[in-house]
ChimeraX commands (.cxc) that place a marker at each C-alpha (Angstrom):
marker #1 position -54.97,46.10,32.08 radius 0.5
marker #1 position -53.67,42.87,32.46 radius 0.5
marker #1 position -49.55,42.10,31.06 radius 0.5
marker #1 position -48.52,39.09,29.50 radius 0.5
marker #1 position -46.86,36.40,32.52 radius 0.5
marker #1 position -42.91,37.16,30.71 radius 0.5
marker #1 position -41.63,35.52,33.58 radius 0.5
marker #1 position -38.66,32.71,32.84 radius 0.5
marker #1 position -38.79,30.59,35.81 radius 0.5
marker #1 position -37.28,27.22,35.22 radius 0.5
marker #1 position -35.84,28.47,31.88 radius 0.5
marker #1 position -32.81,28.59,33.34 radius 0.5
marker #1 position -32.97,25.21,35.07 radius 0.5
marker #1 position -33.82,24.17,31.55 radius 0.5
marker #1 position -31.42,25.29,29.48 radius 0.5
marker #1 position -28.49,24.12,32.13 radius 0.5
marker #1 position -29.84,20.57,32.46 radius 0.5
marker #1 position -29.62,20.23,28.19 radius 0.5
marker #1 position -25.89,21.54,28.21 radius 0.5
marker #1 position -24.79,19.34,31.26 radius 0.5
marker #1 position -26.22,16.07,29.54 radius 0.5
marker #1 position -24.83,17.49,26.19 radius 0.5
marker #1 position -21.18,17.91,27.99 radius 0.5
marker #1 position -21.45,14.61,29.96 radius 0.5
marker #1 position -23.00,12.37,26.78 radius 0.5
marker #1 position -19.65,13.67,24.74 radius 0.5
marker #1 position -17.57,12.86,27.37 radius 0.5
marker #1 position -18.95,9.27,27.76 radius 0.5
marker #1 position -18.67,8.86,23.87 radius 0.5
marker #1 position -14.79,10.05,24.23 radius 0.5
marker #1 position -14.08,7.64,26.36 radius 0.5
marker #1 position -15.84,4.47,25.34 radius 0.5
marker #1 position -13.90,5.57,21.50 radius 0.5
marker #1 position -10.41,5.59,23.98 radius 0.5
marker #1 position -11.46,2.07,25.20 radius 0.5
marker #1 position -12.37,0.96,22.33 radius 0.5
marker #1 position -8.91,1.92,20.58 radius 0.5
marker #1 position -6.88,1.00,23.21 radius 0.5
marker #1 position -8.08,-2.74,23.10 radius 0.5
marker #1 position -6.55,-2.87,19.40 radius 0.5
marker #1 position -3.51,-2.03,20.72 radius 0.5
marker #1 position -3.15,-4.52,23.75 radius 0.5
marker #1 position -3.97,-7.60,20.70 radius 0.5
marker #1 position -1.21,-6.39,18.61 radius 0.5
marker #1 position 0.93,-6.07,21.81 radius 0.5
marker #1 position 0.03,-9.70,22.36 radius 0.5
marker #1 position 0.87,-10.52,18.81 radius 0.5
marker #1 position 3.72,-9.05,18.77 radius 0.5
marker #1 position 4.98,-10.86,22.00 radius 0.5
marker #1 position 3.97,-14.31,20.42 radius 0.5
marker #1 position 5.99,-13.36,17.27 radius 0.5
marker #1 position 9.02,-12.08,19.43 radius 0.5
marker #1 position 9.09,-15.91,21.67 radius 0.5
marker #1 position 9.02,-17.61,18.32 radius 0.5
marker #1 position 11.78,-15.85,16.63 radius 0.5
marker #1 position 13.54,-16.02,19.81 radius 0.5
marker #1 position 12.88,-19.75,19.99 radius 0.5
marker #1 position 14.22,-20.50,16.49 radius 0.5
marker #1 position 17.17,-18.84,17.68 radius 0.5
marker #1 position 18.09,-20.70,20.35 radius 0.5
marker #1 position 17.31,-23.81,17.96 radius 0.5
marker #1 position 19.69,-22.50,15.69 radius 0.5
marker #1 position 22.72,-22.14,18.08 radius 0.5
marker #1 position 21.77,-25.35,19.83 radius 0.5
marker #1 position 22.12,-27.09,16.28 radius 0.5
marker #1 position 25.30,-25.44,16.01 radius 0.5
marker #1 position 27.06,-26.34,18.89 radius 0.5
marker #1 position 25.58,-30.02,18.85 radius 0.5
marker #1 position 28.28,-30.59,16.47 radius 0.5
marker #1 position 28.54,-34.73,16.66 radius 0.5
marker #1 position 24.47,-34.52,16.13 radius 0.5
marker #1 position 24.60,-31.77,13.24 radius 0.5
marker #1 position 28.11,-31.31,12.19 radius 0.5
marker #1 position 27.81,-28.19,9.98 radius 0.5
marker #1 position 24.69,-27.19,10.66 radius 0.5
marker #1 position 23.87,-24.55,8.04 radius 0.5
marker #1 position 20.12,-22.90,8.70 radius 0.5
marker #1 position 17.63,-23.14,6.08 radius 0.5
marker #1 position 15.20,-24.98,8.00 radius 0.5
marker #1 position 11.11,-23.66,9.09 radius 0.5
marker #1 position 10.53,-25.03,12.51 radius 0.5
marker #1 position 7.35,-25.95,13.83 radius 0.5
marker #1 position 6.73,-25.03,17.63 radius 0.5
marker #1 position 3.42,-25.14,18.95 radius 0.5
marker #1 position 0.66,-23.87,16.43 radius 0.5
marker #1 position 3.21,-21.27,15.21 radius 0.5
marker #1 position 6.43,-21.91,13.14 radius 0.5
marker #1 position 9.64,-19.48,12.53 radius 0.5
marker #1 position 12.36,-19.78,9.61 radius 0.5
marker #1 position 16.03,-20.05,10.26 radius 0.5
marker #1 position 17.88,-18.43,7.28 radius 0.5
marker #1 position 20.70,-20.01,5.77 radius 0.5
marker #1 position 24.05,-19.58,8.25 radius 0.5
marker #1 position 26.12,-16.65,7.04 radius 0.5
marker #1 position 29.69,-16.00,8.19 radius 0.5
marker #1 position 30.64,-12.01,8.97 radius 0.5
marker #1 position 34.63,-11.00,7.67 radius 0.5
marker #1 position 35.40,-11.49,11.13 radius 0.5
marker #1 position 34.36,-15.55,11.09 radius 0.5
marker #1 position 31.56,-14.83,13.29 radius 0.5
marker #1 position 28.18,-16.96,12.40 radius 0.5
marker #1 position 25.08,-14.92,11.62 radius 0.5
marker #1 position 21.92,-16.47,12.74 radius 0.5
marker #1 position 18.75,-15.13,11.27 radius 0.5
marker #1 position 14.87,-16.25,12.35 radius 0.5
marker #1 position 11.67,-14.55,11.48 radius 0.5
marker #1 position 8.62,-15.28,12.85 radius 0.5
marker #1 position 5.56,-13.84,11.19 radius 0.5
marker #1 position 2.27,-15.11,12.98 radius 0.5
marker #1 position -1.01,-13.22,12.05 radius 0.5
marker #1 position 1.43,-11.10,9.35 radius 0.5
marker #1 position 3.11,-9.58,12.80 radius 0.5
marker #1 position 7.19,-9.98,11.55 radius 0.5
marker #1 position 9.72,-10.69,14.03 radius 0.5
marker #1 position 12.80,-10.34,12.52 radius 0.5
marker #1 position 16.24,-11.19,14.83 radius 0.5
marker #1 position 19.91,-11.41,14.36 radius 0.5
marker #1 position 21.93,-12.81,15.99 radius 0.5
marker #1 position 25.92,-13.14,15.98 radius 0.5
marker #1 position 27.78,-16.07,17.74 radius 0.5
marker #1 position 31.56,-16.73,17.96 radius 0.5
marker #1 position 31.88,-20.31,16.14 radius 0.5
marker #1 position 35.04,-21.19,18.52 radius 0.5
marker #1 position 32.97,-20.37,22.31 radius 0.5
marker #1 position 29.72,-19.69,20.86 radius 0.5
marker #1 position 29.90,-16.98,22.96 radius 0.5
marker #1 position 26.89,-14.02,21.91 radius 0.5
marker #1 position 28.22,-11.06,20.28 radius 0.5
marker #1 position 25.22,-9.82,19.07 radius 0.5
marker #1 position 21.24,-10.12,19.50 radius 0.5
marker #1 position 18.73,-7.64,18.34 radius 0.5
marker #1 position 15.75,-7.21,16.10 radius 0.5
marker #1 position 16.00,-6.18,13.00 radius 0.5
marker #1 position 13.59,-4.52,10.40 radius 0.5
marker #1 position 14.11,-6.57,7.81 radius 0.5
marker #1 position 16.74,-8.73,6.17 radius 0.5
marker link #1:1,2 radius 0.2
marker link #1:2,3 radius 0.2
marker link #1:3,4 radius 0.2
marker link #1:4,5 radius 0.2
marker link #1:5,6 radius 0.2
marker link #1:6,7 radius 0.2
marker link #1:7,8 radius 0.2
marker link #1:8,9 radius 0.2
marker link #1:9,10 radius 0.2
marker link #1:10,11 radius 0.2
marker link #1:11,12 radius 0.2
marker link #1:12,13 radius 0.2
marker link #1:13,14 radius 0.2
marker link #1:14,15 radius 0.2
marker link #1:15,16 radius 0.2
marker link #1:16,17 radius 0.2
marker link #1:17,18 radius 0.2
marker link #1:18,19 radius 0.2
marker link #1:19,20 radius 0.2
marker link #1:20,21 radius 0.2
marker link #1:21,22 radius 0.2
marker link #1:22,23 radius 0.2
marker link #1:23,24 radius 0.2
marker link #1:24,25 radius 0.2
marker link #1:25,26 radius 0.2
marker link #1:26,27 radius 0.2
marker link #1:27,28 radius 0.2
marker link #1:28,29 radius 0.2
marker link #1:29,30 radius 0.2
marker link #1:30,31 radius 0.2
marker link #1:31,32 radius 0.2
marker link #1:32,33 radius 0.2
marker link #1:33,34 radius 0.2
marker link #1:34,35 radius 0.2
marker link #1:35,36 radius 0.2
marker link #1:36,37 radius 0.2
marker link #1:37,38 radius 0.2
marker link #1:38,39 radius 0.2
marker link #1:39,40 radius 0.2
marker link #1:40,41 radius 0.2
marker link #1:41,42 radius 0.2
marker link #1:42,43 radius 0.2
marker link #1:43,44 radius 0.2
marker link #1:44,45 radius 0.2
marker link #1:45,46 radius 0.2
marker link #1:46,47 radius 0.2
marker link #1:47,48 radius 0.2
marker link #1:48,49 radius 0.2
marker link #1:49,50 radius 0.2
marker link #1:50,51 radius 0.2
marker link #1:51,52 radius 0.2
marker link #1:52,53 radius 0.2
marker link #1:53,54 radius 0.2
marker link #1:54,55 radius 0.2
marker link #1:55,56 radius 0.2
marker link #1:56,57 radius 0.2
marker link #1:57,58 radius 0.2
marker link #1:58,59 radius 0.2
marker link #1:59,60 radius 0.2
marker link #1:60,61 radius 0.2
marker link #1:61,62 radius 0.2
marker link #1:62,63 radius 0.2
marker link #1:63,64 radius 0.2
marker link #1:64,65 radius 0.2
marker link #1:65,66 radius 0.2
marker link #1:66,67 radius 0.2
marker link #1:67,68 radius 0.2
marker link #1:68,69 radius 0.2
marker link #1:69,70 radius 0.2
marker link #1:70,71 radius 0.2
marker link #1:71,72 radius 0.2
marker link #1:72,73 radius 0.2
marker link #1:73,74 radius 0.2
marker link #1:74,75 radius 0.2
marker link #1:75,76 radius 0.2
marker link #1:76,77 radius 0.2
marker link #1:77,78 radius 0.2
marker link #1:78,79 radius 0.2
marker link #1:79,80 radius 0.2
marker link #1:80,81 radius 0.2
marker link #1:81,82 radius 0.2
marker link #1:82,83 radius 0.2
marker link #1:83,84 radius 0.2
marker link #1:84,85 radius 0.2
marker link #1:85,86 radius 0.2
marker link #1:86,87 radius 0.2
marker link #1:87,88 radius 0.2
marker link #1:88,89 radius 0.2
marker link #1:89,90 radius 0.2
marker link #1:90,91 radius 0.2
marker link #1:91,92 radius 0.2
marker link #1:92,93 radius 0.2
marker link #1:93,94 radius 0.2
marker link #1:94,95 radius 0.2
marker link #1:95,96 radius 0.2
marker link #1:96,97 radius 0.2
marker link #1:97,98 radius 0.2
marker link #1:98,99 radius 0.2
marker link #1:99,100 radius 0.2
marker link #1:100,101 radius 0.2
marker link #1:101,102 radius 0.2
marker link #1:102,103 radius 0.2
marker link #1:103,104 radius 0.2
marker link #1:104,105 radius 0.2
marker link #1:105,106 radius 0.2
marker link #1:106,107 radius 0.2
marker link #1:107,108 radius 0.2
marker link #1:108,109 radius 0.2
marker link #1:109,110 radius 0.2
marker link #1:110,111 radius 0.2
marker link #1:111,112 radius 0.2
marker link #1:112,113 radius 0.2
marker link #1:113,114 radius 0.2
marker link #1:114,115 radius 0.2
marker link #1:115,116 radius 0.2
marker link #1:116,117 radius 0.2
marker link #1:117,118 radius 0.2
marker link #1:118,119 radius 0.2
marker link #1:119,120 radius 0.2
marker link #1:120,121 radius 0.2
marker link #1:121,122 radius 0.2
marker link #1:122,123 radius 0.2
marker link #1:123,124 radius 0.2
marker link #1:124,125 radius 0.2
marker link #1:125,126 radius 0.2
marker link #1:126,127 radius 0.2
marker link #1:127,128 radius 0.2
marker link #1:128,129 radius 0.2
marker link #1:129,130 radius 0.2
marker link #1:130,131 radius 0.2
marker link #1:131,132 radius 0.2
marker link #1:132,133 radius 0.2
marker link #1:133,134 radius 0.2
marker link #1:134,135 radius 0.2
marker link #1:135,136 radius 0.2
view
């Protein structure tokens, strides 16, 4: 009497080839979803750079207005400046109890704020203070 072949060759081979590809098709999908994330973040790193070096810029506007005092003699903020294709808003002059000037710029290009103060002695113009800020 003859049996049934029952033998499993290449079932083996079979089964290990499926769960390989299934093991190196999820890792492929992993990291093309890691690539793809990590290119949103380098854009709003860029963004954020561009609205840092126009706050920055209106700034240094700012205290260059203020120091040019035959050109601007009490210069007192309050002014959007347009550099390049961007622009930044220099807030009204404040003074601190101590008769410091407060500068204030915020740069907001694509709706990515920048928001810096900055502090200035009015006698030397010397910086006491520069830093961003969340909000005003």
């Amino acid at each position: 009497m003859m049996h049934p072949d029952t033998r499993t060759d290449g079932f083996i081979a079979l089964t290990s080839v499926i769960i390989i590809s299934a093991i190196v098709m999820g890792l492929v999908f992993a990291l093309s979803e890691s690539g793809f994330f990590i290119r949103g973040e380098v854009l709003s790193a860029e963004l954020k750079a561009e609205s840092m070096a126009l706050a920055e810029s209106c700034a240094d506007i700012a205290r260059l207005k203020l120091t040019a005092e035959g050109d601007n003699p009490g210069y007192l903020g309050g002014e959007t400046v347009a550099i390049g294709a961007g622009s930044c808003e220099i807030f009204p002059i404040a003074i601190d109890g101590s008769g410091n000037k407060i500068i204030k710029t915020q740069a907001k290009p694509h709706n990515i704020y920048t928001n810096l103060k900055v502090i200035i002695d009015p006698a030397t113009f010397a910086l006491f203070d520069w830093e961003e800020v969340p909000h005003f």
